[in-house]
C-alpha positions in Angstrom: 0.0 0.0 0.0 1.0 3.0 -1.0 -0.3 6.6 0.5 -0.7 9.1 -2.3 0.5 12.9 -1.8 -2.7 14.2 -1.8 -4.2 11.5 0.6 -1.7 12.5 2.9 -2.2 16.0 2.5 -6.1 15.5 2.9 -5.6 13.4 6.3 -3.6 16.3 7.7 -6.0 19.1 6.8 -8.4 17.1 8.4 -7.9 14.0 10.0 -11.3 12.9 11.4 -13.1 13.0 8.2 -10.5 11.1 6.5 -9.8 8.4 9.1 -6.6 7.1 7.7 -2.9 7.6 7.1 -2.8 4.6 4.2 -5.8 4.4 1.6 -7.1 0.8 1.7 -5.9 -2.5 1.0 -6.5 -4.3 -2.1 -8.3 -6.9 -0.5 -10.4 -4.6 1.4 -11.5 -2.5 -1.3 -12.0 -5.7 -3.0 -14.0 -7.7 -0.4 -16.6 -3.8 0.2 -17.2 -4.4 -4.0 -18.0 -8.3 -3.2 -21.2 -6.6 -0.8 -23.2 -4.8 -3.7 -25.7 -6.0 -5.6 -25.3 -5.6 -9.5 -28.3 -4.5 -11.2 -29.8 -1.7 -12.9 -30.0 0.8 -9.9 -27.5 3.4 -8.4 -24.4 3.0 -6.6 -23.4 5.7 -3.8 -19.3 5.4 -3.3 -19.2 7.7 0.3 -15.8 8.9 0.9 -14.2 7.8 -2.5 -10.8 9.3 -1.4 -7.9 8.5 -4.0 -10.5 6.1 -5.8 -9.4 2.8 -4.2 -12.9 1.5 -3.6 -13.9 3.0 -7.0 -11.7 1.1 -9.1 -12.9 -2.8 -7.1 -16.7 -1.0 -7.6 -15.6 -0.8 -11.4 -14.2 -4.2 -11.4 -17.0 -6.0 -9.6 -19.0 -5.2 -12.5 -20.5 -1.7 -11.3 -21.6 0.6 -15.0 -19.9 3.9 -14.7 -23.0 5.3 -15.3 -24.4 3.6 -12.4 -21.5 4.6 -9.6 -21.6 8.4 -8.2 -18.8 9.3 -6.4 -19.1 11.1 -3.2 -16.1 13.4 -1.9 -15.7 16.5 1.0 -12.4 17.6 0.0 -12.0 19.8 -2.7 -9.0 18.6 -3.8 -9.6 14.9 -3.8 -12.8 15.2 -5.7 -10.7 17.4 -8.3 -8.3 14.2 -8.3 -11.3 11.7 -8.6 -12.9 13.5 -11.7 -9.4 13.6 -13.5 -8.4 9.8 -12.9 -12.6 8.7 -13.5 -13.7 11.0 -16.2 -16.9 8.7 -17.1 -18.2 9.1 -13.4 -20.3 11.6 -12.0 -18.1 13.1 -9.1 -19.8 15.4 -6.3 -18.2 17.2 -3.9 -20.2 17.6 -1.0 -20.7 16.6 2.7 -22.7 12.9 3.2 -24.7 14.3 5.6 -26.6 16.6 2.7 -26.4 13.7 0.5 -30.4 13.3 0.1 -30.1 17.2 -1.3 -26.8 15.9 -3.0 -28.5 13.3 -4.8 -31.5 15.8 -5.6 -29.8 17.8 -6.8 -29.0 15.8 -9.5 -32.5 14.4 -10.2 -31.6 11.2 -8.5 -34.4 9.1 -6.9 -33.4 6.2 -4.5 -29.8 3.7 -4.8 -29.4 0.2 -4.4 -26.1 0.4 -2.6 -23.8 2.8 -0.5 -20.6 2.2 -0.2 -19.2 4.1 2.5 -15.3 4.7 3.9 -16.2 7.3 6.4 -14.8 7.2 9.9 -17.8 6.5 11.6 -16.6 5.9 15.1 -13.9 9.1 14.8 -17.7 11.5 14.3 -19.4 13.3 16.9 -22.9 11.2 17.5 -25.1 13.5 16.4 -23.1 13.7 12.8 -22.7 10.2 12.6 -26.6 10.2 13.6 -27.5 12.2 10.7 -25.8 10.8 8.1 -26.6 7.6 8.6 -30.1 8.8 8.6 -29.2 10.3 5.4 -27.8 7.2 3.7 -31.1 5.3 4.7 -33.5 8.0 3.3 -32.2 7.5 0.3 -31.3 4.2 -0.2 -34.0 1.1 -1.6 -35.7 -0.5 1.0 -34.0 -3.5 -0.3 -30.8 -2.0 -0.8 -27.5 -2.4 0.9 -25.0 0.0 3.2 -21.8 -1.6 3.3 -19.0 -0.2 5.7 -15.7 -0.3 7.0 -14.4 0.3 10.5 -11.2 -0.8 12.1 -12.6 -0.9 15.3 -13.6 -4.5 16.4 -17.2 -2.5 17.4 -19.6 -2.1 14.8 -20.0 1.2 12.7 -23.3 1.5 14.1 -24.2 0.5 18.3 -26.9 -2.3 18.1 -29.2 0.8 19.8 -28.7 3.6 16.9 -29.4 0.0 14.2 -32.4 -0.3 16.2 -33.9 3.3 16.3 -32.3 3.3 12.3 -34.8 0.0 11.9 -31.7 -1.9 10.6 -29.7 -5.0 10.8 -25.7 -5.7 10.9 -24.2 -8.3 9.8 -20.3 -8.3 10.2 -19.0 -10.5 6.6 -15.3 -10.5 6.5 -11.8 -9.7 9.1 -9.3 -8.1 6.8 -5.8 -8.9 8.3 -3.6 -7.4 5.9 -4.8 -4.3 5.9 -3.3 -1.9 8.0 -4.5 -1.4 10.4 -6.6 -4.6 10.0 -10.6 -3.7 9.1 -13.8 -4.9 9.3 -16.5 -5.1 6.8 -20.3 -4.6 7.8 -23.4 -4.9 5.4 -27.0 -3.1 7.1 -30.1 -3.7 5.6 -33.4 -2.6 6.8 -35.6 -5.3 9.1 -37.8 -7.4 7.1 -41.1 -6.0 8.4 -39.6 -2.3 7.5 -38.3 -2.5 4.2 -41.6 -4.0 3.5 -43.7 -1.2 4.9 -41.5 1.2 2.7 -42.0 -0.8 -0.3 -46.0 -0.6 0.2 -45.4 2.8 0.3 -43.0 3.0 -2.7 -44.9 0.8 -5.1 -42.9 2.7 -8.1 -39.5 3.9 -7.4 -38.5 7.4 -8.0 -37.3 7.4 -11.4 -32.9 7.5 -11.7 -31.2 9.8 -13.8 -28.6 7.8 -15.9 -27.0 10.2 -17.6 
């Protein structure tokens, strides 16, 4: 693993938002791809950094235009948008994303793919986003995260009041430091209630 100058530079202009000295391992990028459905629907990369996660999402079969990159810092979402010209690249903070993806004319996503520092937030932004991510996210749709904490992204309370499930699918050792991959889905008995209320989903902008 190598850590890009402008990853670096990034961590020290602010290093709670980007979590990390090293970008991720190539079997951790690869093993967060592994999580997402492949389909028709939308993609959400949170947190795409130097593009590590990007380029498994590409390889796992994801159509570039069906992967939105999101990205806080200026400069790494300039960096994203030169090395991925085909994807749609928008620099803004995850916990606007639902006025992100509206922005856009974007209805609801299939997956999000985040690499946030969860656990590094204050509760109330790691509260909101997350309540942002399942506002706009398919009630059968996925969140997959990473944490290198051996706790879960989210406490089993804040899944609870979210009306989600965690299921922790893979240990990555060589990683440094070593991480953790989680998928959340919403309860059976809730994704179905927002189904019956989303009978037709919002129609996605491809372009």
């Amino acid at each position: 693993m190598k850590a890009r100058p402008n990853f670096l530079s990034a961590w020290l202009r602010n290093p709670i938002q980007v979590g990390a000295v090293l970008p991720s391992s190539n079997g951790l990028t690869s093993t967060m791809a592994a999580q997402t459905e492949e389909g028709s629907g939308i993609t959400i990369e949170l947190g795409a950094g130097t593009g590590a996660v990007t380029s498994a999402l590409l390889t796992r079969g994801i159509q570039p235009n069906r992967l939105v990159l999101i990205e806080k810092d200026r400069i790494l979402a300039q960096e994203l948008s030169q090395h991925f010209p085909n994807l749609r690249v928008l620099q803004g903070d995850a916990a606007r994303l639902k006025a992100l993806l509206q922005r856009e004319k974007m209805g609801l996503v299939d997956n999000v793919v985040s690499s946030l520092p969860l656990l590094n937030m204050r509760h109330r932004t790691r509260v909101r986003i997350l309540k942002q991510i399942f506002t706009v996210l398919h009630p059968e749709g996925k969140f997959v995260q990473f944490t290198y904490s051996l706790r879960p992204p989210i406490t089993d309370r804040l899944a609870h009041s979210l009306g989600v499930n965690g299921e922790r699918t893979d240990r990555i050792l060589l990683n440094l430091p070593p991480a953790h991959v989680w998928v959340y889905r919403r309860r059976p008995f809730i994704a179905s209630q927002y189904l019956s209320r989303t009978a037709a989903r919002p129609p996605i902008d491809s372009a």
